[in-house]
C-alpha positions in Angstrom: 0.0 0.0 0.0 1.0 3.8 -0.9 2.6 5.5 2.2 0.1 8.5 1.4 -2.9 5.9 1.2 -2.1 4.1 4.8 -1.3 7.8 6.3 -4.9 9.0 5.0 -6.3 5.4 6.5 -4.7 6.4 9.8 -5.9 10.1 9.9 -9.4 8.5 9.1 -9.1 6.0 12.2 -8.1 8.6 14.8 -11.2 10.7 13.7 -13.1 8.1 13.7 -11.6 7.5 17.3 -11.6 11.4 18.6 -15.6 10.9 17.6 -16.2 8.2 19.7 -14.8 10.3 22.4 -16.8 13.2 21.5 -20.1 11.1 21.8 -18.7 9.6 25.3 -17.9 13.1 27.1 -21.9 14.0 25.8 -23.1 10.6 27.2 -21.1 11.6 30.3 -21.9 15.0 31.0 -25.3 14.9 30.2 -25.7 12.1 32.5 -24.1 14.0 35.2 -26.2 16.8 34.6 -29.4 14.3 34.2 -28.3 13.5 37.8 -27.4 16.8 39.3 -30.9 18.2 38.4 -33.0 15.8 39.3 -31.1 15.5 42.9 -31.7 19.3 42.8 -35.5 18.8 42.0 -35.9 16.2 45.0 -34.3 18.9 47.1 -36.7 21.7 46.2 -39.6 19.4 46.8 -38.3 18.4 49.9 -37.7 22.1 51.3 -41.0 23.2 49.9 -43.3 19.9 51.4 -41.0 20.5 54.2 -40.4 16.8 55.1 -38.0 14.4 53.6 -39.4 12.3 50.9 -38.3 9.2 50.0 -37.0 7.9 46.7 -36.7 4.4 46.1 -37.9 4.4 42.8 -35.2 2.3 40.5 -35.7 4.3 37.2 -35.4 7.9 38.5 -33.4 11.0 37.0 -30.6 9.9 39.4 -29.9 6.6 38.5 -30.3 6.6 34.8 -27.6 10.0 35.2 -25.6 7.2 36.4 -26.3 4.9 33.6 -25.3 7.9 31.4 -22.0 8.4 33.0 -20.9 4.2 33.1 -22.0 3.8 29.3 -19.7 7.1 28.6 -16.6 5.0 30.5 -17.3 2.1 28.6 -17.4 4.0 25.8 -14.1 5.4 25.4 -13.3 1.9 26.7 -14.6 0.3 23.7 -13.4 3.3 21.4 -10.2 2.6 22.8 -9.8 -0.7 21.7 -11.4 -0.2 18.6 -9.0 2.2 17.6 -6.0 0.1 18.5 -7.9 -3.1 16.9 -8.2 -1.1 13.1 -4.6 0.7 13.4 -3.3 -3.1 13.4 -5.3 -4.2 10.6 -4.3 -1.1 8.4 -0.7 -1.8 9.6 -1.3 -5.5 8.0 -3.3 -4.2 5.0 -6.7 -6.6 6.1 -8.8 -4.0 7.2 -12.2 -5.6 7.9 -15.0 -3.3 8.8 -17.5 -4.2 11.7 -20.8 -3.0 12.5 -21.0 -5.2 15.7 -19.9 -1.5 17.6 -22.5 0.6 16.2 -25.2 -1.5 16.7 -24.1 -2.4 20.8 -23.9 1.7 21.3 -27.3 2.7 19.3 -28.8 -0.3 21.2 -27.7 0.9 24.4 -28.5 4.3 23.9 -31.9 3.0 22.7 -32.6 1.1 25.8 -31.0 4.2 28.0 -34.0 6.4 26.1 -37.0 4.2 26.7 -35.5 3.9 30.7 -36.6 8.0 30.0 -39.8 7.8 29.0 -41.5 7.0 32.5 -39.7 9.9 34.1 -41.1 12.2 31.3 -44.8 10.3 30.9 -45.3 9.3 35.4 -43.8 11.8 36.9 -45.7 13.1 40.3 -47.9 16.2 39.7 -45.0 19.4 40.4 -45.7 20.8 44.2 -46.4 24.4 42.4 -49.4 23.2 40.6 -51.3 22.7 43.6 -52.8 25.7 45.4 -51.8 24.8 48.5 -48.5 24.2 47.7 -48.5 28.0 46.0 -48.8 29.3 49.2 -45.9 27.5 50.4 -44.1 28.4 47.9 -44.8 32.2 48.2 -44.8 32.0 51.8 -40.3 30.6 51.5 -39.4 32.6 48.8 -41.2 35.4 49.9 -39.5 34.6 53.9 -36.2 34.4 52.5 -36.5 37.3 50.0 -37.9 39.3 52.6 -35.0 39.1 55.1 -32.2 38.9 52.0 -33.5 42.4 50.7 -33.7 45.4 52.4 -36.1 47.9 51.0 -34.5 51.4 50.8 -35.7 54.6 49.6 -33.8 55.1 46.1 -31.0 57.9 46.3 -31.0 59.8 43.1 -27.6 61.2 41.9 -27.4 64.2 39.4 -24.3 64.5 37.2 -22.6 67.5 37.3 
């Protein structure tokens, strides 16, 4: 093979490579954010109810977050060795493509989406819909506001 040809082969593989780490860091930082929020959400509906709620649902923001952040690992795992595993084979000149990775990651990712759908479709009416819950509301943002701000008469300045 042409040393041009098996250099352009090369470049090909380590953007092929550089994308499969692109697509983990998204798995994993929207994962972590997935997570992150919905902790954040169970701690805003625990201040506002003002008693701790228990979680022990399996499929909850948190956990599939998680799920988000392992599949990114084991996706620069995978990209890792796939990388190594087709710079040999253009070394030998047998390249042999393989689908078998694309169709494990859209798979997972598939799976990973439909673990989704119950948070978006069952999720427990939001603790400001409720009237009574409002008033909570209003009643803590409206405490804390209150004592954070101190009303003041405005001072006007005049420019000389």
């Amino acid at each position: 093979m042409p040393e041009i040809d098996r250099q352009r082969e090369h470049q090909a593989n380590e953007r092929t490579f550089l994308a499969w780490m692109r697509t983990s860091i998204a798995l994993i930082g929207f994962g972590f954010a997935l997570a992150r929020f919905g902790l954040f959400l169970h701690e805003l509906q625990t201040r506002l109810d003002e008693k701790d709620l228990p979680s022990h649902s399996f499929i909850s923001s948190q956990s599939l977050g998680i799920g988000l952040v392992i599949i990114g690992i084991i996706f620069i795992a995978l990209a890792v060795w796939r990388y190594n595993q087709v710079f040999w084979q253009i070394e030998r000149g047998d390249y042999r493509p393989s689908r078998l990775l694309v169709w494990v990651t859209a798979a997972i990712v598939i799976f990973l989406g439909f673990l989704s759908i119950p948070l978006l479709l069952f999720r427990q009416t939001s603790p400001a819909n409720s009237p009574s819950s409002r008033s909570r509301v209003e009643r803590y943002f409206g405490k804390h506001l209150s004592t954070s701000l101190s009303l003041k008469p405005q001072t006007k300045f005049r420019l000389r």
